[in-house]
C-alpha positions in Angstrom: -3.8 -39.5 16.2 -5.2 -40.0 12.7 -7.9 -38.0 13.5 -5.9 -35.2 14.4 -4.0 -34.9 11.3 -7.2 -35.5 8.9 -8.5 -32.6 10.9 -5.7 -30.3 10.5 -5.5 -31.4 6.7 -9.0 -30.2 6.2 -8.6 -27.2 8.1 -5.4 -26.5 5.9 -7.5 -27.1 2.6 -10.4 -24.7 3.9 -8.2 -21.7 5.0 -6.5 -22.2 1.7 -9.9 -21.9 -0.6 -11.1 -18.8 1.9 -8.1 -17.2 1.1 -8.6 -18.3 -2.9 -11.9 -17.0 -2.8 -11.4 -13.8 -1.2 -8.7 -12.8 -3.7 -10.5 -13.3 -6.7 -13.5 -11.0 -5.3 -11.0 -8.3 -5.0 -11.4 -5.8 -8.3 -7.9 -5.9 -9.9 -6.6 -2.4 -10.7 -4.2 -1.6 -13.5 -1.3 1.2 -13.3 -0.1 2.9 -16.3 3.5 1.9 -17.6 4.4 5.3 -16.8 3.6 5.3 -13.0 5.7 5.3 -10.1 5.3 2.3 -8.1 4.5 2.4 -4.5 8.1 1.7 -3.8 9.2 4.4 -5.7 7.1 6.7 -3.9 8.2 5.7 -0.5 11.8 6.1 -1.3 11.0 9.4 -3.0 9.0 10.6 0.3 12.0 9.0 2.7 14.4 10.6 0.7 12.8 14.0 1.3 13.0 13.2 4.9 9.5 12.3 5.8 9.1 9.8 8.2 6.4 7.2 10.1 4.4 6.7 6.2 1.0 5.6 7.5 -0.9 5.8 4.3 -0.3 5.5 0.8 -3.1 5.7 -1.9 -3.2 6.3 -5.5 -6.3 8.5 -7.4 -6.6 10.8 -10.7 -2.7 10.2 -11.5 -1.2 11.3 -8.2 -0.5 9.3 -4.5 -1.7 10.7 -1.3 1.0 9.7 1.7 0.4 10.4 5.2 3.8 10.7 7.2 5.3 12.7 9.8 7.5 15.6 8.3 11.3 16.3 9.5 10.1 18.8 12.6 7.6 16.0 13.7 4.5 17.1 12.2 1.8 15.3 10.6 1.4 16.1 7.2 -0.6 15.0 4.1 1.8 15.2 0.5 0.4 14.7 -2.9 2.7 13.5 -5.3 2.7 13.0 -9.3 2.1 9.7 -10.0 4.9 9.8 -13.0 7.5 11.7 -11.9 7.3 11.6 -7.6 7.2 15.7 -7.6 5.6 16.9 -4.4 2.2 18.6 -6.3 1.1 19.8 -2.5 1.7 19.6 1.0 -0.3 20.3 4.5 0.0 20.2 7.9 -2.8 17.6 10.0 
């Protein structure tokens, strides 16, 4: 029975430092104070009455979301980073 828990205690210790590890090789990335977070973006999006958000990613001061519009069709919106403005939408 001893063994068993020393095992699962080591195991425990080694999943923690593979997680450790892995985090600190991920770059960090900073947002400017002005930036909408993801949150923000999602209500925004919602709000408009998108739907089934599959992708969010932020580049050159806007976020690209991947959702299904209100008829049901795939679609592809760009939105301004600071201010959650749809800059552009298109159908998939």
């Amino acid at each position: 029975m001893r063994f068993g828990i020393a095992a699962a205690a080591l195991l425990a210790a080694g999943l923690a430092t593979a997680a450790y590890a892995q985090q600190a090789q991920q770059p960090q990335t900073t947002v400017a104070a002005d930036t909408l977070s993801v949150r923000a973006i999602l209500d925004k999006v919602e709000a408009q009455g998108y739907r089934d958000i599959s992708e969010v990613e932020r580049e050159d001061g806007q976020y690209e979301v991947k959702a299904t519009d209100a008829e049901g069709r795939k679609v592809k919106i760009k939105l301004d980073a600071r201010t959650g403005e749809v800059v552009k939408a298109e159908r998939k």
